[in-house]
KEVEX-847874 format. One record per residue (C-alpha): residue in one letter; x negated, y, z negated; residue number from 1. Coordinates in nm, 3 decimals, padded with zeros to 5 digits, always signed. Last residue first. Layout:
N
ATOM rest      c1      c2      c3  nr
ATOM    A       X       Y       Z NUM
...
//
This chain:
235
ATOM rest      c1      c2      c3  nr
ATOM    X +07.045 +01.466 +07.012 235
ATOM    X +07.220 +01.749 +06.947 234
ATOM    X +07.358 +01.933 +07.299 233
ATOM    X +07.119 +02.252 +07.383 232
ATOM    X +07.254 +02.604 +07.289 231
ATOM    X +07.467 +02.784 +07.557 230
ATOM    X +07.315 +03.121 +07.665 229
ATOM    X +07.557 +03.371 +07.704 228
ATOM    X +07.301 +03.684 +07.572 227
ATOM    X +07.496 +03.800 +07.249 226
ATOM    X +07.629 +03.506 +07.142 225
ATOM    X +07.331 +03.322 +06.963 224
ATOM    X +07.059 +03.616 +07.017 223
ATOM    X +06.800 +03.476 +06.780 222
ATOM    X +06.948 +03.103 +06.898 221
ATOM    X +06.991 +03.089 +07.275 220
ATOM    X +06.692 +03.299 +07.335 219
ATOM    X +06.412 +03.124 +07.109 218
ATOM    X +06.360 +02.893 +07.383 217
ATOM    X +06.236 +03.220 +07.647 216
ATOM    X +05.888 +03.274 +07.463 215
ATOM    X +05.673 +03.566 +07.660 214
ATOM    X +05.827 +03.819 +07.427 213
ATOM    X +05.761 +03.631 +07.090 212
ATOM    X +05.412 +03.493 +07.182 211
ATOM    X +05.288 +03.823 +07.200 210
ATOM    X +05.492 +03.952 +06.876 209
ATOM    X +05.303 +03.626 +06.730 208
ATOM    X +04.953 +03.749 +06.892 207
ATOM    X +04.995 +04.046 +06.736 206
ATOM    X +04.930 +03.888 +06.367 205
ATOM    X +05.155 +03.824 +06.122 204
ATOM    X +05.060 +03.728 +05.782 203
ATOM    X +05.112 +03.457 +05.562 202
ATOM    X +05.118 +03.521 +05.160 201
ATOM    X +05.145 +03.227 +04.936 200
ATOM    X +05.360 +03.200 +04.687 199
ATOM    X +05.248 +02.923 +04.430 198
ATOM    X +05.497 +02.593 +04.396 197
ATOM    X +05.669 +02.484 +04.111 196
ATOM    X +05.925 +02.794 +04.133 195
ATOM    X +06.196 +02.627 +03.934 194
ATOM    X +06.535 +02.723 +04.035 193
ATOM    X +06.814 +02.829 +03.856 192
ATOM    X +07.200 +02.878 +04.026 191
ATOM    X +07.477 +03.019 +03.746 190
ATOM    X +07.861 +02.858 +03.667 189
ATOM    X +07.676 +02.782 +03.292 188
ATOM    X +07.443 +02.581 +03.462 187
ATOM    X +07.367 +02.448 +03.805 186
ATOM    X +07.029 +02.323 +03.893 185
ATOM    X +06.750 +02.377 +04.137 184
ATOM    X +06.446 +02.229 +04.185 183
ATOM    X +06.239 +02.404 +04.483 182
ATOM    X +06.235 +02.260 +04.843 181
ATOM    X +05.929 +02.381 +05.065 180
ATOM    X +06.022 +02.318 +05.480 179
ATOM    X +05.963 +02.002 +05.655 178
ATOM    X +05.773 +02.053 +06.013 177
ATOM    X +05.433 +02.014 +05.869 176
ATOM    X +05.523 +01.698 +05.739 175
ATOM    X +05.599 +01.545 +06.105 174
ATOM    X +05.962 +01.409 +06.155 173
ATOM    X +06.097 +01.713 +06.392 172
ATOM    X +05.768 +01.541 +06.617 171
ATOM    X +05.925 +01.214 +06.695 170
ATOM    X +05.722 +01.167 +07.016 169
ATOM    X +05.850 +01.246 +07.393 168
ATOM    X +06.176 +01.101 +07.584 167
ATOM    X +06.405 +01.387 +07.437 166
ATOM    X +06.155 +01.656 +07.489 165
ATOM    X +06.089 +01.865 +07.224 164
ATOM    X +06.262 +02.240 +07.252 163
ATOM    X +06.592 +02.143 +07.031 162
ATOM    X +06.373 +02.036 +06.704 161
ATOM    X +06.598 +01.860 +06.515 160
ATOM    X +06.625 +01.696 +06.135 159
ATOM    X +06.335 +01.864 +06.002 158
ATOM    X +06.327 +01.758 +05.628 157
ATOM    X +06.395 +02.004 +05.367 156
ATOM    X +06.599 +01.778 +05.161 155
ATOM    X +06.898 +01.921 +05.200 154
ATOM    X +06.915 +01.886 +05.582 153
ATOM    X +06.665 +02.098 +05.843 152
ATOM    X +06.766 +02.238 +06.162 151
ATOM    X +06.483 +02.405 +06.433 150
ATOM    X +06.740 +02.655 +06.639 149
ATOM    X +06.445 +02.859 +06.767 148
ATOM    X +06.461 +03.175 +06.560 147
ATOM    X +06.778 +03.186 +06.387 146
ATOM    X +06.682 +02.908 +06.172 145
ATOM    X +06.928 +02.580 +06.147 144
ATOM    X +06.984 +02.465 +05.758 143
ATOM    X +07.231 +02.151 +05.873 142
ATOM    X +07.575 +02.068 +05.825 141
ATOM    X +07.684 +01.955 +06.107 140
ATOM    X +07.829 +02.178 +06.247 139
ATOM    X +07.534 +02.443 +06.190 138
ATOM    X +07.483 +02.661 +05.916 137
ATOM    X +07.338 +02.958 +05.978 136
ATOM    X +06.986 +03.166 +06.034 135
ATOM    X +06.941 +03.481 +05.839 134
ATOM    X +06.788 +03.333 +05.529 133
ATOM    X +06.596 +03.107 +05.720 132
ATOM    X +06.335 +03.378 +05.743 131
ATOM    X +06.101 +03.318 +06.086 130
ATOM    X +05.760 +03.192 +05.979 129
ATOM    X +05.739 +03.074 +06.340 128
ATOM    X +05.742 +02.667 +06.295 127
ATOM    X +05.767 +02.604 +05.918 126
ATOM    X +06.047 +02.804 +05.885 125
ATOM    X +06.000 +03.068 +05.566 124
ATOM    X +06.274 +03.126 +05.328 123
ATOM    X +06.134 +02.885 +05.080 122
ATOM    X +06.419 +02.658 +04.998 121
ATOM    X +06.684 +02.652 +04.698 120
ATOM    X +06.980 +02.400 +04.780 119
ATOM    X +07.341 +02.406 +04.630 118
ATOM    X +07.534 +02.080 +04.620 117
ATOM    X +07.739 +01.785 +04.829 116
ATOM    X +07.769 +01.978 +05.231 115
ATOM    X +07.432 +02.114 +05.202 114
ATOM    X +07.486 +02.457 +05.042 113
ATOM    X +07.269 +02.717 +05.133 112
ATOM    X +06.985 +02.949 +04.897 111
ATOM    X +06.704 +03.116 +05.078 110
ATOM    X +06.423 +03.209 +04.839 109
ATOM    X +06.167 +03.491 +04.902 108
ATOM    X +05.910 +03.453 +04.609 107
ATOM    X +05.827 +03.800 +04.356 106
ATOM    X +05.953 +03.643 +04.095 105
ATOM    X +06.313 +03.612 +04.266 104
ATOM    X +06.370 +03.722 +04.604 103
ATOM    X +06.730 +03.631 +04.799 102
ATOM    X +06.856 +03.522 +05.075 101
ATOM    X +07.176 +03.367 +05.133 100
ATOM    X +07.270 +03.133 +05.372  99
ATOM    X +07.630 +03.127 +05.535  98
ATOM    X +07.900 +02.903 +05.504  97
ATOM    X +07.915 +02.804 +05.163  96
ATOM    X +07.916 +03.156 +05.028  95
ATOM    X +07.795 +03.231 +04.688  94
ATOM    X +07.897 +03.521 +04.461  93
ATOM    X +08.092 +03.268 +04.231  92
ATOM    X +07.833 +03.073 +04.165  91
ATOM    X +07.596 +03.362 +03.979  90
ATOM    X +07.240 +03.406 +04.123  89
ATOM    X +06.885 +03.301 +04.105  88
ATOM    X +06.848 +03.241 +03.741  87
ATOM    X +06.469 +03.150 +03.603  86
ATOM    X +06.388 +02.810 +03.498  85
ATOM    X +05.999 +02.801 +03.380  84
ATOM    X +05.678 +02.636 +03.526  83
ATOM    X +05.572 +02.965 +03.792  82
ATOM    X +05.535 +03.218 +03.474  81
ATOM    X +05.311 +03.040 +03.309  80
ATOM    X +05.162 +03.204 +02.956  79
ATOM    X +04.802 +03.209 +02.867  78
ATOM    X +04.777 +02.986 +02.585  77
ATOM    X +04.540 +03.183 +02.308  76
ATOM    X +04.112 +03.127 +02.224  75
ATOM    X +04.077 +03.335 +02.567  74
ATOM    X +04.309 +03.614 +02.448  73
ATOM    X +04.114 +03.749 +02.150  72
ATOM    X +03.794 +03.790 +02.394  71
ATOM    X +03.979 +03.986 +02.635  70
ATOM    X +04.141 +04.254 +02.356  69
ATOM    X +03.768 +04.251 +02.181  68
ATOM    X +03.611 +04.328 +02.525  67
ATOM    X +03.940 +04.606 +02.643  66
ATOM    X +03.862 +04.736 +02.238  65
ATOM    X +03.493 +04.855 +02.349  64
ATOM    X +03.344 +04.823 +01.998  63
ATOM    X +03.199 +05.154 +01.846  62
ATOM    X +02.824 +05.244 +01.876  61
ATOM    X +02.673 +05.240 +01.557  60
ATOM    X +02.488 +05.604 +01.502  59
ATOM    X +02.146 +05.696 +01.538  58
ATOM    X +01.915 +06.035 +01.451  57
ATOM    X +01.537 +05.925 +01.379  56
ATOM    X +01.259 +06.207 +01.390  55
ATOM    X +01.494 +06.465 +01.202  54
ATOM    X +01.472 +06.794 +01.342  53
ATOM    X +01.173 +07.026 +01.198  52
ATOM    X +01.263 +07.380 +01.127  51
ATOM    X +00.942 +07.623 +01.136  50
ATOM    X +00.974 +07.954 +00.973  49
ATOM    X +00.668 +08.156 +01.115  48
ATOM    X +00.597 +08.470 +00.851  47
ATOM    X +00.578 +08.778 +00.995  46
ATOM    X +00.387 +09.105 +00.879  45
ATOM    X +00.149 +08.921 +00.673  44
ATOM    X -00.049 +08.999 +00.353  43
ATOM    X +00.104 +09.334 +00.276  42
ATOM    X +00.458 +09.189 +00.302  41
ATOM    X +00.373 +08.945 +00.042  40
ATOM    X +00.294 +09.206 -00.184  39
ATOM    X +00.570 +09.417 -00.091  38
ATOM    X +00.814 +09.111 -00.132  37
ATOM    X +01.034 +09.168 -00.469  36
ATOM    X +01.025 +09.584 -00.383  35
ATOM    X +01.120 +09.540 -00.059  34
ATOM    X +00.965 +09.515 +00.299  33
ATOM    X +01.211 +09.381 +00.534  32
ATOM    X +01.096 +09.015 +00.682  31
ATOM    X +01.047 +08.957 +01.078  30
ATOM    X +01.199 +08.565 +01.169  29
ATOM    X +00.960 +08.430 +01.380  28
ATOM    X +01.123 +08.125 +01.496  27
ATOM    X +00.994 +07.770 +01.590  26
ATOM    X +01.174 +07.465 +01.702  25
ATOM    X +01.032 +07.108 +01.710  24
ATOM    X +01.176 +06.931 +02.023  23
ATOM    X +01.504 +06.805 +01.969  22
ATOM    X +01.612 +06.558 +02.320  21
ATOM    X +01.298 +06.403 +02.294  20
ATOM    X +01.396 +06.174 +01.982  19
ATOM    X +01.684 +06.017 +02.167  18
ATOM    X +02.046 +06.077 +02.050  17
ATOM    X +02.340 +05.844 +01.926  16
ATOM    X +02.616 +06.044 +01.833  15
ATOM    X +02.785 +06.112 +01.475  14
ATOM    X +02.502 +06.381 +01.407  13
ATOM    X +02.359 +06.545 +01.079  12
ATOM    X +02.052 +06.761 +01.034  11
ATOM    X +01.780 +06.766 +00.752  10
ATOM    X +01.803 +07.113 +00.567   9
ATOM    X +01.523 +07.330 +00.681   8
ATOM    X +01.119 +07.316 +00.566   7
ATOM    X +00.919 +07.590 +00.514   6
ATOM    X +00.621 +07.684 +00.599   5
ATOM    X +00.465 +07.967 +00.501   4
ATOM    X +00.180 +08.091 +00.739   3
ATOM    X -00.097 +08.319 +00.691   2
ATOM    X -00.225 +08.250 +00.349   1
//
């Protein structure tokens, strides 16, 4: 015969492969005459060892564990973190003449008292988005922002708007002039609130810083004392 074949060892691999990717493989491998393989020597110089790759080489993929991790926490409560109490600050490092601003879970709070307990507002005004938390407290009482002198009570109702005409509409009593109000409770000498509404992000544009320079009203109240402005009489 011309040609011994002989098969080789089937192969082993942990990874999934295709079929195409191990073409048959053949090697002429020369042989040594001896005294065991003169005769087979004499009838062929070379023999052709041919190694054949399995036709089928598969493994089981393993599970993505980010899938099995998702899938385990849909059949579980997902936890709320805006419908729990969370601490604001202690009593004791609380002014009652100024507000205080502070951010808590990611909200900006601004935390006053109104003359009978301790309030927890958004620290956004309704009008400008100007923080309340670096307004004051005005004579009376009142939550007044440093941008244009709008004053809200306890409740987070507009209470004055010093630009609208005297003689004109009630507009200070419009919705969209209130102010968000959180719960808020005193315990253990300690201010919580309850953040039961989303925060909501409100950009500026350029037309605000526009609107800022050509806008004389806010004057008397983002510069109180500084320019010699008086502030309008309450009405």
């Amino acid at each position: 015969m011309d040609v011994l074949k002989l098969p080789s060892t089937p192969l082993h691999f942990t990874t999934k492969l295709n079929k195409s990717q191990f073409p048959k493989q053949c090697m002429q491998i020369p042989l040594l005459p001896s005294s065991s393989s003169s005769s087979i020597y004499r009838l062929s110089r070379r023999f052709k060892l041919c190694a054949s790759t399995p036709t089928t080489i598969s493994t089981e993929e393993s599970a993505n564990p980010f899938q099995v991790e998702a899938e385990s926490e849909q059949g579980e409560e997902r936890f709320d973190w805006y419908a729990q109490w969370y601490p604001v600050m202690p009593i004791c490092d609380l002014d009652k003449r100024v507000p205080h601003g502070k951010t808590v879970t990611g909200i900006d709070l601004v935390v006053w008292w109104d003359k009978s307990s301790w309030k927890v507002f958004e620290d956004l005004c309704p009008h400008r988005l100007a923080p309340l938390s670096e307004g004051r407290i005005d004579q009376w009482g009142r939550l007044q922002c440093v941008y244009h002198g709008w004053c809200f009570n306890g409740s987070g109702d507009c209470k004055f708007i010093p630009q609208a005409p005297p003689d004109g509409p009630p507009v200070h009593t419009s919705k969209r002039a209130c102010v968000a109000v959180y719960p808020s409770i005193v315990q253990n000498d300690m201010l919580w609130f309850w953040p039961n509404s989303d925060p909501q992000d409100l950009p500026y544009g350029y037309e605000v810083l526009t609107e800022n320079l050509m806008d004389p009203a806010h004057v008397p109240y983002a510069h109180y004392g500084i320019m010699g402005s008086q502030q309008p009489k309450n009405r």
